[in-house]
Legacy VTK file of the C-alpha trace (Angstrom):
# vtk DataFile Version 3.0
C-alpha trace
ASCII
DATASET POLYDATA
POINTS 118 float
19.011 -8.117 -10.586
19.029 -5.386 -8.245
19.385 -6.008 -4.232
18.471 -2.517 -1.776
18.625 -2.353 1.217
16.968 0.561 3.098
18.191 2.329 6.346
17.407 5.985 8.790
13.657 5.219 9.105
12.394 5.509 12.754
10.427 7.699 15.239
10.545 11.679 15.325
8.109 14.441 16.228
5.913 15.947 13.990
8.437 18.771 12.726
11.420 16.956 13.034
14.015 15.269 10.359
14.959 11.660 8.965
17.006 10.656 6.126
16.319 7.681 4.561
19.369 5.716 2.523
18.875 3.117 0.044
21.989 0.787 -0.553
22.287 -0.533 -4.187
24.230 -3.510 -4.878
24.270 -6.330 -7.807
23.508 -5.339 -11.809
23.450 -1.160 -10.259
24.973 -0.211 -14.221
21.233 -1.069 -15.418
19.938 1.293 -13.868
18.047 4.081 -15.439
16.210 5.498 -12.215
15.477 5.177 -8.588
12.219 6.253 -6.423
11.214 6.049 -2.716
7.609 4.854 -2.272
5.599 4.431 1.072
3.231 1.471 1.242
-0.209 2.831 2.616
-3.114 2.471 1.827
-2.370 0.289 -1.317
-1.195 0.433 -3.964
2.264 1.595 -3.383
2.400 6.121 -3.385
5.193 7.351 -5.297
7.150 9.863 -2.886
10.083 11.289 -4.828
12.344 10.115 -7.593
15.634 10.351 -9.421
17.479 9.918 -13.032
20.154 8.042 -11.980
22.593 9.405 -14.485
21.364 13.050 -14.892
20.362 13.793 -10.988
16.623 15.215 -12.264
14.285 14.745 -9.555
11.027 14.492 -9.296
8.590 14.973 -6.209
4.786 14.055 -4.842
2.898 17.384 -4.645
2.343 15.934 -0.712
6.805 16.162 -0.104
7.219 19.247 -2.607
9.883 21.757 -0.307
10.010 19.072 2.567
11.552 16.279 1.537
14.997 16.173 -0.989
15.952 13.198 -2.866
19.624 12.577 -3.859
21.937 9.852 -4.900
26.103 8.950 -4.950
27.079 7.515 -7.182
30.410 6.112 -5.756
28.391 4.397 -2.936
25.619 3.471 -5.072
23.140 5.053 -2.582
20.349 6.962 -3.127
18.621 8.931 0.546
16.050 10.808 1.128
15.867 14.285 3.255
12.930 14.325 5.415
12.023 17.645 6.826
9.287 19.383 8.266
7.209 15.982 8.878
4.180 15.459 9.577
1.970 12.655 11.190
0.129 11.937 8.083
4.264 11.070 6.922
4.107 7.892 8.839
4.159 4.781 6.618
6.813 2.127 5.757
8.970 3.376 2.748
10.472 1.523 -0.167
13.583 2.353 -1.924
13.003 0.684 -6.063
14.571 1.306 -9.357
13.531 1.212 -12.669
15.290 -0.265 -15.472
14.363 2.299 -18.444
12.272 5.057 -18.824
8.994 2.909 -19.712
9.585 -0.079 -17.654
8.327 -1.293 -14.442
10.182 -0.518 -10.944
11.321 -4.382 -10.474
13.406 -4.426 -7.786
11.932 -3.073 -4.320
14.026 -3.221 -0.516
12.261 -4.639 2.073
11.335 -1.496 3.814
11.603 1.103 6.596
9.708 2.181 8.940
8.674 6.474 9.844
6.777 7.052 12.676
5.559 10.411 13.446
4.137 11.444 16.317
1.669 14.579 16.877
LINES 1 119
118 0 1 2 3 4 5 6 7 8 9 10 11 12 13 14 15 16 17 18 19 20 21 22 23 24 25 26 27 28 29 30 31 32 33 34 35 36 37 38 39 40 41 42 43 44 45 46 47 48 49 50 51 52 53 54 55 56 57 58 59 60 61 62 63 64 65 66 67 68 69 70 71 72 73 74 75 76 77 78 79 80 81 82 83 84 85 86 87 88 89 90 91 92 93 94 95 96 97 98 99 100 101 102 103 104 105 106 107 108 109 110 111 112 113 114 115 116 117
């Protein structure tokens, strides 16, 4: 098992910059990959993701040139590069990984919150 722990969420103007860090402690060698997600409306909205090993990223069309995803290794933390944001960005995010390339993200954090205001 996998425990995260999310951090950097809070309240900015629309335009303005947060990075988000996702702390990664436990079974972190199973690993295969790692994604942020923001909770509304439901389901969960995949934001941006990362190969843990090979660094390839991957991005919602709605973040694409705003937002950068990156991890380190040697702190086991993976963040996320919010620029540019927007009101619609407000949402609580998840940190999650994913234990191969066809299996299910099973371990979540418990969330942070982005608040952006017109």
């Amino acid at each position: 098992q996998v425990q995260l722990v999310e951090s950097g969420g809070g309240l900015v103007q629309a335009g303005g910059s947060l990075r988000l860090s996702c702390a990664a402690s436990g079974r972190t060698f199973s690993t295969y990959a790692m994604a942020w997600f923001r909770q509304a409306p439901e389901p969960r909205k995949f934001v941006a993701g990362i190969n843990w090993s090979a660094g390839t990223t991957y991005y919602a069309d709605s973040v694409k040139g705003r937002f950068t995803i990156s991890r380190d290794h040697a702190k086991n933390t993976m963040y996320l590069q919010m620029n540019s944001l927007k009101p619609e960005d407000t949402d609580v995010y998840y940190c999650a990984t994913q234990g191969s390339p066809t299996g299910a993200f099973g371990s979540w954090g418990q969330g942070t919150q982005v608040t952006v205001s017109s």
